[in-house]
N, C-alpha and C positions, 0 to 999 in steps of 0.2 A: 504494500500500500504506500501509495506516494501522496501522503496527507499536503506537504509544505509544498510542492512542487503546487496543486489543485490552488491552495491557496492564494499560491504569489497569481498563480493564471488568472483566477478571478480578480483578483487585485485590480493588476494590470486590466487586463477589460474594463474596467470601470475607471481605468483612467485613475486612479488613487496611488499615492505614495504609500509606500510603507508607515512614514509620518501621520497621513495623514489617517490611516485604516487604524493602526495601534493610539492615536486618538481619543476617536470614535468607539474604539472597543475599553478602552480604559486601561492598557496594556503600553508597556514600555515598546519603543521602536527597538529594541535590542534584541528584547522577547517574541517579537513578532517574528523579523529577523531568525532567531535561531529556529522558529517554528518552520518559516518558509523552503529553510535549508536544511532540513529534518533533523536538526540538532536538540532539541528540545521536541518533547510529545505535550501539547497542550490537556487540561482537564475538560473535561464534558461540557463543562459550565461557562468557560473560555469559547469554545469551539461554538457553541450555541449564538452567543452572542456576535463571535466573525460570520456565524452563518447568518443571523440575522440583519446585520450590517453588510454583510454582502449582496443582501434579497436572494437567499439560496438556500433554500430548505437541506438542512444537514443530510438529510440521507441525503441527496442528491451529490453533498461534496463530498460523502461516503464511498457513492458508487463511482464518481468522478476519478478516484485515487486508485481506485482497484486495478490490477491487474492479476494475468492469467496466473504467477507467481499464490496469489491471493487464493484462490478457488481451489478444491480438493479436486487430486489429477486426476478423477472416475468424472469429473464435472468439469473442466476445464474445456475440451473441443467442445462443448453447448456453450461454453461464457465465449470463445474468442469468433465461436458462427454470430450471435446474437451482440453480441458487445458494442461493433461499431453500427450496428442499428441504433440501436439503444441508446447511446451517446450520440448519435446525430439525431435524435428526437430528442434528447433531453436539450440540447442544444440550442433545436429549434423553438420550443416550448417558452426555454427560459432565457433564450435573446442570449446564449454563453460566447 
């Protein structure tokens, strides 16, 4: 799962600094920072709030971060046939 990477992307789309996202979330630009670049794993209650400051419903930056790595390998050729559907409708949906 690539939480920080999802992160900085949506960031970025929306045109935001890291300044100015950690902000808005109540969180140090440092912290944000080591989140973005997977060095820190944020708490639930952190994440909540970049997800609602992002206009991104958390499962969405859940499924956002997943990869095939992620999925149990009985399940994996089902997540990498449907995946880039699935992320190009979430996509479309949520204007990413």
């Amino acid at each position: 799962m690539d939480l920080g990477t999802t992160i900085k992307k949506l960031r970025n789309q929306k045109d935001m600094t890291q300044e100015d996202l950690a902000g808005i979330c109540g969180i140090t630009q440092t912290y944000l920072s080591q989140i973005e670049n997977n060095q820190r794993e944020p708490n639930l209650s952190t994440l909540k709030v970049i997800s609602e400051k992002l206009e991104m419903p958390l499962p969405i930056i859940f499924y956002l971060s997943m990869n095939a790595d992620d999925v149990p390998e009985e399940k994996r050729k089902a997540f990498e046939m449907v995946s880039p559907s699935v992320k190009s409708l979430v996509n479309a949906f949520f204007a990413v």
